[in-house]
GUKE-35762 format. One record per residue (C-alpha): residue number from 1; residue in three letters; x, y, z. Coordinates in nm, 4 decimals. Layout:
! residues N
<r><nr>NUM</nr><rest>ALA</rest><east>X</east><north>Y</north><up>Z</up></r>
...
This chain:
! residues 128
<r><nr>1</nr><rest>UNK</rest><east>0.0000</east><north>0.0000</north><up>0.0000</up></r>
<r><nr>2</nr><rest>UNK</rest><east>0.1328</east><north>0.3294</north><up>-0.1150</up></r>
<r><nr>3</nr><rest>UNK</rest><east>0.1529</east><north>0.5889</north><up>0.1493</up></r>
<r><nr>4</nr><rest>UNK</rest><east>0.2004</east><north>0.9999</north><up>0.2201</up></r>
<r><nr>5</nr><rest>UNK</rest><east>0.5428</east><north>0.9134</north><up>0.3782</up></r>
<r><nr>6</nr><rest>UNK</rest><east>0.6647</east><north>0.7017</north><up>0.1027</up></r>
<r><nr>7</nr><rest>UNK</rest><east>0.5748</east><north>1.0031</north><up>-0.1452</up></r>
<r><nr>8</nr><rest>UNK</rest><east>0.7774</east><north>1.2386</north><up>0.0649</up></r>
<r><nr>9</nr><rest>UNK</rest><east>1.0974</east><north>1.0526</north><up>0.0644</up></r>
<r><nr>10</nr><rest>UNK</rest><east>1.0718</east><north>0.9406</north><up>-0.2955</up></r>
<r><nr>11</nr><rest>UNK</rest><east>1.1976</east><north>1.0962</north><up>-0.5817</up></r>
<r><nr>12</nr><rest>UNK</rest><east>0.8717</east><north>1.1482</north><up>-0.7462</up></r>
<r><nr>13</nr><rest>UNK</rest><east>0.7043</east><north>1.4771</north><up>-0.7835</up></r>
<r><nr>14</nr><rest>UNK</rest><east>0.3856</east><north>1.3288</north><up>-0.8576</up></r>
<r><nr>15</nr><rest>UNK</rest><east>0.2203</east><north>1.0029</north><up>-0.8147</up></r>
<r><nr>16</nr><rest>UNK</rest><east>-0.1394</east><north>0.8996</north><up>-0.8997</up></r>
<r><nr>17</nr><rest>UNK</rest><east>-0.2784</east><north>0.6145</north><up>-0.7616</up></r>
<r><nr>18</nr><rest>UNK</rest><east>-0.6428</east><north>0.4286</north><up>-0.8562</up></r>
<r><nr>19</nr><rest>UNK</rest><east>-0.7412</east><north>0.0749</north><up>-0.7599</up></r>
<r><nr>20</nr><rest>UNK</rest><east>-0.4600</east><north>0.0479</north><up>-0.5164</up></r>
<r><nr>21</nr><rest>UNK</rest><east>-0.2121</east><north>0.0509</north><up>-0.7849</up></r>
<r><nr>22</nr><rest>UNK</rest><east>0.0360</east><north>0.3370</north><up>-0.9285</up></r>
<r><nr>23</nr><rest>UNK</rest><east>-0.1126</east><north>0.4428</north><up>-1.2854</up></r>
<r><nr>24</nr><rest>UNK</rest><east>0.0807</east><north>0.7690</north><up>-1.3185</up></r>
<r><nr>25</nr><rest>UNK</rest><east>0.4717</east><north>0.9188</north><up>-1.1910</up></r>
<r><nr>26</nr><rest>UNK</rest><east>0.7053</east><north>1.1286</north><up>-1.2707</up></r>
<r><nr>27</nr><rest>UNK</rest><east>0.9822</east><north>1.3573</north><up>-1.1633</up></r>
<r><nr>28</nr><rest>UNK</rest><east>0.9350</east><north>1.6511</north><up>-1.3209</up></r>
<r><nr>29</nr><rest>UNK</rest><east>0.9128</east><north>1.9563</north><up>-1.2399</up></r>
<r><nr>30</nr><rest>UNK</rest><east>0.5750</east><north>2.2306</north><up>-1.1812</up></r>
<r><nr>31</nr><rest>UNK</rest><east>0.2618</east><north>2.0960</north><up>-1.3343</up></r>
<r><nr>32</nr><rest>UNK</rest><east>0.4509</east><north>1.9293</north><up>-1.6309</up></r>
<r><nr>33</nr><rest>UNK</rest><east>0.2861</east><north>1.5998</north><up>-1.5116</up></r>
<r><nr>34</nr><rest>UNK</rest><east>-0.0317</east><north>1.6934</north><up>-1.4794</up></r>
<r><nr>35</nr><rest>UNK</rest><east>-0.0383</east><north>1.8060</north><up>-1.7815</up></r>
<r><nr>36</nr><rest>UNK</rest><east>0.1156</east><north>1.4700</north><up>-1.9434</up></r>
<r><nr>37</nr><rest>UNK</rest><east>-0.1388</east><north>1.2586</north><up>-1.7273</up></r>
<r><nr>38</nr><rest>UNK</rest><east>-0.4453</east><north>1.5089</north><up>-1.8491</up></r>
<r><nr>39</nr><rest>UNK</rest><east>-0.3383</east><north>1.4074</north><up>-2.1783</up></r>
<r><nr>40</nr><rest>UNK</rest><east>-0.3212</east><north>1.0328</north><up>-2.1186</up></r>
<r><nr>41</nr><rest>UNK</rest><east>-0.6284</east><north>0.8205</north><up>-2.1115</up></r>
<r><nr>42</nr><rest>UNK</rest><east>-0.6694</east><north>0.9313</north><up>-1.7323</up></r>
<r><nr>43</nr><rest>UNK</rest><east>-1.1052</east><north>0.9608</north><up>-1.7373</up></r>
<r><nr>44</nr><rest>UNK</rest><east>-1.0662</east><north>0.5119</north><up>-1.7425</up></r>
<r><nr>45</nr><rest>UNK</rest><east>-0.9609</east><north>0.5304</north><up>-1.3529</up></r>
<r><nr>46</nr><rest>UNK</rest><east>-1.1965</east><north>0.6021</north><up>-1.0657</up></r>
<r><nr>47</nr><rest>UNK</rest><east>-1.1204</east><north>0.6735</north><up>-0.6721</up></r>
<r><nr>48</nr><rest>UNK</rest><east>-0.7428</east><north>0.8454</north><up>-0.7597</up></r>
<r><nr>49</nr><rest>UNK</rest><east>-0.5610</east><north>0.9543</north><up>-0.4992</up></r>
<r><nr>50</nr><rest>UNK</rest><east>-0.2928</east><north>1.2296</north><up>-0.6050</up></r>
<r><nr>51</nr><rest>UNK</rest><east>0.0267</east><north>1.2757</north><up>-0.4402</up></r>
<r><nr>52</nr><rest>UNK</rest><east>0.2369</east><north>1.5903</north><up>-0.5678</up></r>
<r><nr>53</nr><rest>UNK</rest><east>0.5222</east><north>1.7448</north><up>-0.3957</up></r>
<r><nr>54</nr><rest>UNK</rest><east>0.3859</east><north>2.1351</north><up>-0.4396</up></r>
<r><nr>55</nr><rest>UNK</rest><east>0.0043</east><north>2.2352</north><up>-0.5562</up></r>
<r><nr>56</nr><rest>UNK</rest><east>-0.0539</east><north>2.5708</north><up>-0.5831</up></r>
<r><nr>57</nr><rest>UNK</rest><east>-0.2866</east><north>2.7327</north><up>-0.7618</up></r>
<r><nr>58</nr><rest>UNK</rest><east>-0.2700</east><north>2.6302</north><up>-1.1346</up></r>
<r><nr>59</nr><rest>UNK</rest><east>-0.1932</east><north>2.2570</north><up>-1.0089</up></r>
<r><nr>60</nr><rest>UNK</rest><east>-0.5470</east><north>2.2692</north><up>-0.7874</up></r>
<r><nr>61</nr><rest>UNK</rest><east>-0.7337</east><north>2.4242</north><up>-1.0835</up></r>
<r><nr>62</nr><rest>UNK</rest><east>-0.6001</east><north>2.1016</north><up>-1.3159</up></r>
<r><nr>63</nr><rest>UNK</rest><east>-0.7021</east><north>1.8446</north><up>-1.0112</up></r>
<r><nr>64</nr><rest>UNK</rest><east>-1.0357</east><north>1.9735</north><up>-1.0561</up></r>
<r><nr>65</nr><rest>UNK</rest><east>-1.1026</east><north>1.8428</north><up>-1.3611</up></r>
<r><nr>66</nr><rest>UNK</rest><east>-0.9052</east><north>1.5104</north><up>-1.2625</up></r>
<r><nr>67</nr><rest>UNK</rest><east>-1.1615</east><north>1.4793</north><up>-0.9942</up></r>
<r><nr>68</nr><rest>UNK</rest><east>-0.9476</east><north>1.3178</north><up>-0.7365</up></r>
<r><nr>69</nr><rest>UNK</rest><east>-1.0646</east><north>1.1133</north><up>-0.4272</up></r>
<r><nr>70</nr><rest>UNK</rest><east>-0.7893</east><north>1.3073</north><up>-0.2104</up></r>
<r><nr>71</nr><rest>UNK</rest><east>-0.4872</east><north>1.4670</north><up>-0.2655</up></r>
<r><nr>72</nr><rest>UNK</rest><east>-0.2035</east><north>1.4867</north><up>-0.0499</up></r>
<r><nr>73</nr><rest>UNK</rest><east>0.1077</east><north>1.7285</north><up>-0.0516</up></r>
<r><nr>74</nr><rest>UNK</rest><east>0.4083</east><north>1.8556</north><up>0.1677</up></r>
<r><nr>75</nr><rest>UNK</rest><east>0.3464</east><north>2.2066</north><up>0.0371</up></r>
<r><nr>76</nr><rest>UNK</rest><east>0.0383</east><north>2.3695</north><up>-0.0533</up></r>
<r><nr>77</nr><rest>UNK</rest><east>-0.0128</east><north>2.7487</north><up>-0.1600</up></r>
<r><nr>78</nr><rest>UNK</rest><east>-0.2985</east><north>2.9299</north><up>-0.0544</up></r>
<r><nr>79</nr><rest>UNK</rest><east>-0.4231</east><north>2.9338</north><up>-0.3815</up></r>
<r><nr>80</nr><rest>UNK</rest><east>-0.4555</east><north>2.6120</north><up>-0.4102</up></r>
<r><nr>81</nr><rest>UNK</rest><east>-0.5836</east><north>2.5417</north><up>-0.0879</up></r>
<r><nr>82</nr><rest>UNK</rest><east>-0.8645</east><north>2.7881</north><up>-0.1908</up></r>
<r><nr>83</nr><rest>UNK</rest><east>-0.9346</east><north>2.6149</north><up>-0.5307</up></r>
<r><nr>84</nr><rest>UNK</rest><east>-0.9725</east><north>2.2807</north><up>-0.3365</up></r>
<r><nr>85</nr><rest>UNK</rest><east>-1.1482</east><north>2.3607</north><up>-0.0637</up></r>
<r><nr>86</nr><rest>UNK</rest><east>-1.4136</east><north>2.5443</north><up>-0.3314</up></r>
<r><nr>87</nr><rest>UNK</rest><east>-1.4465</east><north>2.2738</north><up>-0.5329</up></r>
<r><nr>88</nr><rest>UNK</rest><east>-1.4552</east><north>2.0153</north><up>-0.2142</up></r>
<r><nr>89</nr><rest>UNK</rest><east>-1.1602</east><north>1.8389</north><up>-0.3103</up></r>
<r><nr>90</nr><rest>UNK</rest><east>-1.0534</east><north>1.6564</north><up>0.0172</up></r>
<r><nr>91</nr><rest>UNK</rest><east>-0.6853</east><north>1.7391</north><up>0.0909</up></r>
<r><nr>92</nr><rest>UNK</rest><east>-0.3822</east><north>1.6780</north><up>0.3525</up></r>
<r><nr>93</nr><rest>UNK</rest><east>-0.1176</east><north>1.8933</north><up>0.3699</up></r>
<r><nr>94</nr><rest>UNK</rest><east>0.1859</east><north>1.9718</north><up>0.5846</up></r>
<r><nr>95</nr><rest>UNK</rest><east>0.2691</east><north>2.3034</north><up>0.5305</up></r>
<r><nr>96</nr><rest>UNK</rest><east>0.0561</east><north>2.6259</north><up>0.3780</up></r>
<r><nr>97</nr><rest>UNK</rest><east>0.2576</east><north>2.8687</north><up>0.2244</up></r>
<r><nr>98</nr><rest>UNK</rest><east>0.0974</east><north>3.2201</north><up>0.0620</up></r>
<r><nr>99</nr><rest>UNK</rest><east>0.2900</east><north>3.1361</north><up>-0.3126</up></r>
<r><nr>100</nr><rest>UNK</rest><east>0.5043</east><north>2.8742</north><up>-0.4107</up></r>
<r><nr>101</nr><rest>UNK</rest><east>0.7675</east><north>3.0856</north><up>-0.4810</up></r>
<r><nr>102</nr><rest>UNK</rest><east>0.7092</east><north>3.2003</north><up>-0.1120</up></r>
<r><nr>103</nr><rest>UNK</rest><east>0.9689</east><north>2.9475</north><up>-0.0355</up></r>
<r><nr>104</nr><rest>UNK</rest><east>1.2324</east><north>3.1155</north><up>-0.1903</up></r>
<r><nr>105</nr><rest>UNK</rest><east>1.0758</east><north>3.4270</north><up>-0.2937</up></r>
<r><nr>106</nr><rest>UNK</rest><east>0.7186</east><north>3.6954</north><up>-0.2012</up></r>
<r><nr>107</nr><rest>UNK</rest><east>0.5944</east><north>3.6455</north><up>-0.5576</up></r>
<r><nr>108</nr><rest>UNK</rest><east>0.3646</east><north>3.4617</north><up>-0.7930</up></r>
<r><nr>109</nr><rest>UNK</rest><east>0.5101</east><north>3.1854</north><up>-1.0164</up></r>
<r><nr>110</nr><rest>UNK</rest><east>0.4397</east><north>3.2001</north><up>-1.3672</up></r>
<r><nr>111</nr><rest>UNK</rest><east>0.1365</east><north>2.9423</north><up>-1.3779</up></r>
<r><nr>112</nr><rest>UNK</rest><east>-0.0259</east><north>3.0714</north><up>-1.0788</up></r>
<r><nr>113</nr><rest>UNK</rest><east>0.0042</east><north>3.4443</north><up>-1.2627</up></r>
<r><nr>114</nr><rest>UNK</rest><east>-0.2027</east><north>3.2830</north><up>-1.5768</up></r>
<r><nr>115</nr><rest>UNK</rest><east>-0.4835</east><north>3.1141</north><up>-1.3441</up></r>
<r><nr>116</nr><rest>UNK</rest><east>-0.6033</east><north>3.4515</north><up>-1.1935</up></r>
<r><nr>117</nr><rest>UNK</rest><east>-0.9458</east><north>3.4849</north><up>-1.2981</up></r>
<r><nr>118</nr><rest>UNK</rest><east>-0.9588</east><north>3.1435</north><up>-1.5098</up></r>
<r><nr>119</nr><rest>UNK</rest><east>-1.1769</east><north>2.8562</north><up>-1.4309</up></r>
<r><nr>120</nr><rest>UNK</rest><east>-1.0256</east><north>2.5379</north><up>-1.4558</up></r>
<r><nr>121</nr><rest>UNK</rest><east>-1.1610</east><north>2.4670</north><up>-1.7611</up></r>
<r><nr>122</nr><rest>UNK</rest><east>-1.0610</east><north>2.7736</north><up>-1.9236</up></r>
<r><nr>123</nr><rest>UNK</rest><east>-0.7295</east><north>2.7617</north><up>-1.7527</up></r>
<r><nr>124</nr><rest>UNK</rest><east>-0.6649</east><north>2.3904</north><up>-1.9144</up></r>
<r><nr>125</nr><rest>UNK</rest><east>-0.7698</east><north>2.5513</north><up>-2.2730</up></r>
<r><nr>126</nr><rest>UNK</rest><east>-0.4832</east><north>2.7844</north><up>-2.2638</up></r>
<r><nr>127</nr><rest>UNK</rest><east>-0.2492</east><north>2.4753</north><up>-2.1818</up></r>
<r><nr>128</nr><rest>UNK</rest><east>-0.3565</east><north>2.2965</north><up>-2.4785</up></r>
């Protein structure tokens, strides 16, 4: 059985899990692989449970049209805490932080810049 403390000392930055089995991983970086699991043949799973190593904003808005079970994450962003919570997306987290960046910088990434305003839908319409 996969769990939260096995995510946090792997290498992976995200890891989706459905049926008790891993379906999705990868290591890199920002929401690259949520965007590469979006564009697999992700709607055939049901119950996922998302691991990823930062969600902020942007990440939240593309879990809402995953439709996880739960998601679980060492860092979350207020942002994405906010998108989430609003779309009742049950979610553990260790640590809250007001940006991503906040952890080295006080500003906005890039993708959380683009989401302001956006639903997820239109948000994922841009990516494409």
């Amino acid at each position: 059985m996969y769990s939260f403390d096995k995510f946090i000392e792997s290498k992976w930055s995200l890891v989706v899990l459905a049926e008790d089995r891993v379906v999705f991983r990868s290591t890199a970086s920002a929401i690259k692989p949520l965007i590469r699991f979006m564009k697999s043949d992700y709607g055939q799973y049901r119950e996922m449970l998302i691991y990823d190593k930062y969600i902020g904003r942007a990440a939240a808005l593309l879990m809402v049209l995953i439709g996880p079970k739960k998601v679980y994450t060492p860092v979350i962003s207020e942002g994405g805490q906010e998108i989430l919570t609003k779309y009742g997306i049950p979610f553990e987290a260790q640590k809250k932080v007001k940006y991503l960046m906040g952890v080295a910088s006080d500003e906005m990434c890039r993708w959380e810049k683009m989401t302001i305003g956006k639903s997820p839908e239109a948000f994922w319409d841009i990516l494409k």
